[in-house]
N, C-alpha and C positions, 0 to 999 in steps of 0.2 A: 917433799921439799925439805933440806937441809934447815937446824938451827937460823943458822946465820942467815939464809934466804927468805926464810918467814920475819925474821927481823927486818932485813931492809927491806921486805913488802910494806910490813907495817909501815916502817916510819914515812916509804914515801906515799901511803896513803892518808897519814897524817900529815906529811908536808901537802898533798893537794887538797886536804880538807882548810888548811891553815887560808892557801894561798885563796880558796873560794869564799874565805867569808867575808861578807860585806865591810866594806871601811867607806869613812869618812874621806869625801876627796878633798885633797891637799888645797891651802887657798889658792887662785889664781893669780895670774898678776894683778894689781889694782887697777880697773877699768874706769870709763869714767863714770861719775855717777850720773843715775839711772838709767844701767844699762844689764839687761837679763840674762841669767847665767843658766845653763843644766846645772842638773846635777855632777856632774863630771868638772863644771865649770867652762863649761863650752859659751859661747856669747850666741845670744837669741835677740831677735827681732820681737815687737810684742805680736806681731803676726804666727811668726812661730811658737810663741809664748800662747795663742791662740787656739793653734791647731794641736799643742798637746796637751789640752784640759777636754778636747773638741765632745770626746767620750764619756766628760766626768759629766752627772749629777748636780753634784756640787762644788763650784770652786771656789775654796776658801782663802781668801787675800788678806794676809797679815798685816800688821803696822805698826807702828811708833804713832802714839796719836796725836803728837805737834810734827810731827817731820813733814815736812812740804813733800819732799822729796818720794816717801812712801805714796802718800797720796796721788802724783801726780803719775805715779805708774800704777796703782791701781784703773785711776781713770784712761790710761795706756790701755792695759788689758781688757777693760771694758768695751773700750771705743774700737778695738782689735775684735773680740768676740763679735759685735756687732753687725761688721764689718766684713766677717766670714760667714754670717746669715746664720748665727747663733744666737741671737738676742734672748739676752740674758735676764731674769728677774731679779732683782738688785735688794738683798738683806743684809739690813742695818741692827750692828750691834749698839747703836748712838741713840737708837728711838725705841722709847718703853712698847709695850703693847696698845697700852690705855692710848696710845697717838693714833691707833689704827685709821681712824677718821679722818685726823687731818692730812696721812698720807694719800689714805684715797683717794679723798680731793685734790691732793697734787698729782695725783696719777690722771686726775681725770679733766686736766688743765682748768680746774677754780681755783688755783693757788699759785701765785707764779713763786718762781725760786726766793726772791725780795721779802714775799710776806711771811718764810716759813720759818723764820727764827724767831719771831713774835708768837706765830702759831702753834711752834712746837716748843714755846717756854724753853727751846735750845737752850741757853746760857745757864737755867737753874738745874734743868735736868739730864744734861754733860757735861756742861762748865769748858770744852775747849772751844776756839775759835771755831764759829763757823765757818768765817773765811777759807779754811782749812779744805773744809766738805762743800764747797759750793760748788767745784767742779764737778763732783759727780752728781747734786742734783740739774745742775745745768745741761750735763752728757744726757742722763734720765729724760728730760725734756726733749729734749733735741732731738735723739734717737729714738722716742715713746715706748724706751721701756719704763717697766713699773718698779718703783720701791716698798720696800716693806718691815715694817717693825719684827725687832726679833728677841727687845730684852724686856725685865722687867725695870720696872721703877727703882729709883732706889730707896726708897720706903717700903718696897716689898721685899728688896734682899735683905733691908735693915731687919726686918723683923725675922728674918728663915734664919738669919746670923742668930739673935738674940732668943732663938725658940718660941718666939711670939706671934704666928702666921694666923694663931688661930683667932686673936683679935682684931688682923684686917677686916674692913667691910668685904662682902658675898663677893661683889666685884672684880674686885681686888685678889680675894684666894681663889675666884676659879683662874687666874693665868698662871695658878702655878701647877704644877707637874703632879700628877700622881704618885710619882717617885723619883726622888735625884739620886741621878746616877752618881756613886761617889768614883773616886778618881783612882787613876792603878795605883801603885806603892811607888811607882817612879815619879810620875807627875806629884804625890803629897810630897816627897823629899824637895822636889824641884821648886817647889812653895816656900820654903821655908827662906830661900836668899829676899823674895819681895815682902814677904812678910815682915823683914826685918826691917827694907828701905822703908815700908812704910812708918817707922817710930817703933814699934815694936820691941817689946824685950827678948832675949835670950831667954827659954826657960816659961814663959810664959805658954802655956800648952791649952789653957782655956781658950785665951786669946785665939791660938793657932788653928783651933778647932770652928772657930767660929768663921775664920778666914777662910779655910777647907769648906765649911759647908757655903756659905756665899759663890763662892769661885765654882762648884759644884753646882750649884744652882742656877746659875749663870749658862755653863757649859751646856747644862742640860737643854733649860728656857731656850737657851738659841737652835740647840740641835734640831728639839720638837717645832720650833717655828719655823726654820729653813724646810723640815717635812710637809709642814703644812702649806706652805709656798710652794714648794717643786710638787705636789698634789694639785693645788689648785692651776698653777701656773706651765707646768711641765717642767721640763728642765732646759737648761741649767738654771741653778741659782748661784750668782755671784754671791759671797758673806762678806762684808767688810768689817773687819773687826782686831781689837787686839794681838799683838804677834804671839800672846803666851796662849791662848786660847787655840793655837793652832802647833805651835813647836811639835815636835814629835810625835804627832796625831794623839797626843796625851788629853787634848780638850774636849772642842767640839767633834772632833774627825769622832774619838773614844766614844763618845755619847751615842752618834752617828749609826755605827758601828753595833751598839746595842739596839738599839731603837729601829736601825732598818739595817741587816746585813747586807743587802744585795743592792744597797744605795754606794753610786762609783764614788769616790770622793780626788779630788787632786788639790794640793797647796802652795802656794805661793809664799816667801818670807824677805824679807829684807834682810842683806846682809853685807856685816859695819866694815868689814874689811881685815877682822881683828884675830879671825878663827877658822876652821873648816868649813865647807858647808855641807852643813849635816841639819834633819828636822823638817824640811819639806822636802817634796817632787822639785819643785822649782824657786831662783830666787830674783832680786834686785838688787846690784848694789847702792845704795844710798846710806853714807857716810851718817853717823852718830850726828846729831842735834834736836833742838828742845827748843821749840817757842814757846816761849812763857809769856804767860798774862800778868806779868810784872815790865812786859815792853822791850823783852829783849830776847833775843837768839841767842843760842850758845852752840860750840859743834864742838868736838872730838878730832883731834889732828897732831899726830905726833905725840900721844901722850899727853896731851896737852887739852885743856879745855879753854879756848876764846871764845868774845863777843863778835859774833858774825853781824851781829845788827843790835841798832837800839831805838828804838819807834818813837818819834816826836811826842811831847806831851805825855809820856808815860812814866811811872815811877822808875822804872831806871833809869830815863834821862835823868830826872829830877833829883835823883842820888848822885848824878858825876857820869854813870860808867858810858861809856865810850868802845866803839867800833876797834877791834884791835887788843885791846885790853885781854890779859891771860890768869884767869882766879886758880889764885891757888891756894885760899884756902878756903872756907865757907864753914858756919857756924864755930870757928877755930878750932874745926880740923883740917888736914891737907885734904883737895881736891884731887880724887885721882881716877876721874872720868863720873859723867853725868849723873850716874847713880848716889854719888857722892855729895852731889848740889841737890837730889832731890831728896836724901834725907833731909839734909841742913834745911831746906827748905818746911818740911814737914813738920821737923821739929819745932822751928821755930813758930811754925802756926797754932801746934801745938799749945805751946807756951805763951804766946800773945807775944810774942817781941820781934821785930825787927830781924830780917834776914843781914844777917852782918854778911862780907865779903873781904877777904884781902885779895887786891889787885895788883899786876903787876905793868908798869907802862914803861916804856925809853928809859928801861933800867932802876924806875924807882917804884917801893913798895905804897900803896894806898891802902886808908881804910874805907869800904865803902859800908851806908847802912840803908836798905830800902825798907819802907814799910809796908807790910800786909795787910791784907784785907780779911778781917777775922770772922767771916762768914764759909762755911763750909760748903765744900761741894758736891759732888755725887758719893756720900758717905764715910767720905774722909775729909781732908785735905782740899785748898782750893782748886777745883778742877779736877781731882784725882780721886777715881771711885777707892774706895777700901778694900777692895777685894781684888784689883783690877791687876792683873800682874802683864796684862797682855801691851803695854805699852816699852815694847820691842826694846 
């Protein structure tokens, strides 16, 4: 074979290596929301959404952890597996371990759905609505599948953060791990964007180390418990849990993965409308928003951040804001999607002061100022663990 012919072998066997490698499919049209896509971007039924996990192990379901909307396709897919005579064992990243007990008893109908936010000190020990998660223990009930704790406390990551585990009571340090899996080189870079929403300095690398090993501990906690589930239980196990925890099988899938190779794993993600969809097997679209326990909804639309609702009797009524209403700016910088409000927000808990707002209404500017509740939550911020990157 001629120069020149070994050359155009070459290059067209580098154009067909080009053309085979895996890409990101392009967004779709925008659908409506909560409605299930391929990968390709194909639109799925959650029955079809059903039959293609039918194989996994473990199907891990992503979230935004105020998004109604995430939620109520979770419980889609659950009520779909169900349904196809898959019943699923349902692991929760929202219930420490030490809850084991009170879950049992809700599995074993001593506990109705009503009593288990009292029971499971829910409010102190995840700080979001329950409201949120009631459907899926109600589905749980309904359908007699079982739920099951899969994290720790957050006094136990407190202390794996702060090098301090070995002060826990006995209790306490047997749920943790023999060893945490730390995370690839991709997933630690991919950290560093929430690391910051959380308050966070630039530059600050102790800090960042301590958010690395928490978030690793977490990953892990939940891997080895969804193992321990699909052992005692079979398979599948549904996860329900944060969307970072699952992004490009960098979290839990990664832990998974070490800890049992030959466990099938499939993922689920919600996605905003805004990008590829790229990071799971499978998605949902349900549009950016944030219910906050300040009494108000917020969504993502046009660039734009409004008030999709404001809860009677709540400190954002009480401050003014109003249905309709467009913030654009929060702690006096401009808002330029959600992530933006929940620094502002963080910050100002931080500091003890009042979440300031500028709003915009029928063309005129407002100042709005709501005050916080300077109790902390799942080791940050109210409602918002410190380490948690997985709220979508």
């Amino acid at each position: 074979m001629g120069l020149i012919a070994r050359l155009l072998t070459a290059l067209a066997v580098l154009g067909l290596a080009g053309a085979c490698a895996p890409r990101p499919a392009p967004p779709p049209p925008t659908p409506e929301p909560g409605t299930f896509l391929g990968a390709s971007g194909d639109t799925l039924s959650a029955e079809d959404v059903a039959a293609r996990v039918a194989e996994a192990d473990v199907v891990l379901l992503g979230e935004g952890h105020t998004s109604r909307c995430d939620h109520a396709a979770q419980v889609a897919v659950i009520r779909a597996m169900a349904r196809a005579g898959l019943e699923p064992s349902i692991g929760l990243e929202m219930v420490p371990l030490d809850r084991a007990d009170t879950l049992s008893r809700f599995n074993r109908a001593e506990l109705t759905v009503d009593e288990l936010p009292e029971a499971l000190d829910w409010q102190d020990a995840w700080g979001y609505d329950f409201e949120l998660y009631e459907p899926v223990f109600q589905s749980a009930a309904e359908l007699d599948l079982t739920v099951h704790p899969l994290n720790v406390s957050r006094r136990v990551a407190g202390a794996v953060g702060d090098g301090t585990e070995a002060d826990l009571p006995d209790e306490q340090r047997a749920m943790l791990p023999e060893n945490i899996i730390p995370p690839t080189g991709e997933q630690r870079e991919a950290l560093r964007e929430p690391f910051l929403q959380h308050g966070k300095e630039e530059g600050d690398e102790e800090g960042f180390q301590r958010f690395i090993r928490v978030q690793s501990l977490w990953d892990t906690v939940m891997a080895a418990s969804a193992l321990d589930v699909l052992r005692e239980q079979g398979p599948p196990v549904v996860v329900l849990v944060g969307a970072g925890h699952v992004e490009s099988g960098w979290g839990i899938e990664h832990r998974l993965g070490e800890l049992a190779p030959d466990v099938r794993v499939a993922s689920l993600l919600p996605w905003r409308g805004d990008g590829p969809l790229e990071g799971a097997d499978l998605y949902v679209f349900c549009p950016a928003s944030h219910r906050s326990s300040l009494g108000m909804t917020l969504k993502e639309e046009g660039g734009a951040v409004l008030v999709e609702e404001v809860r009677q009797g709540t400190r954002a009524e009480e401050a003014g804001l109003r249905r309709g209403d467009r913030v654009a700016r929060a702690g006096g910088e401009p808002v330029e999607g959600l992530s933006s409000l929940h620094k502002a927000g963080f910050e100002a808990m931080q500091s003890g002061e009042p979440l300031r707002m500028t709003i915009e209404r029928a063309g005129e500017r407002l100042e709005i100022s709501i005050p916080l509740k300077h109790e902390m939550g799942p080791g940050g911020g109210e409602g918002e663990p410190e380490a948690d990157s997985g709220d979508g």
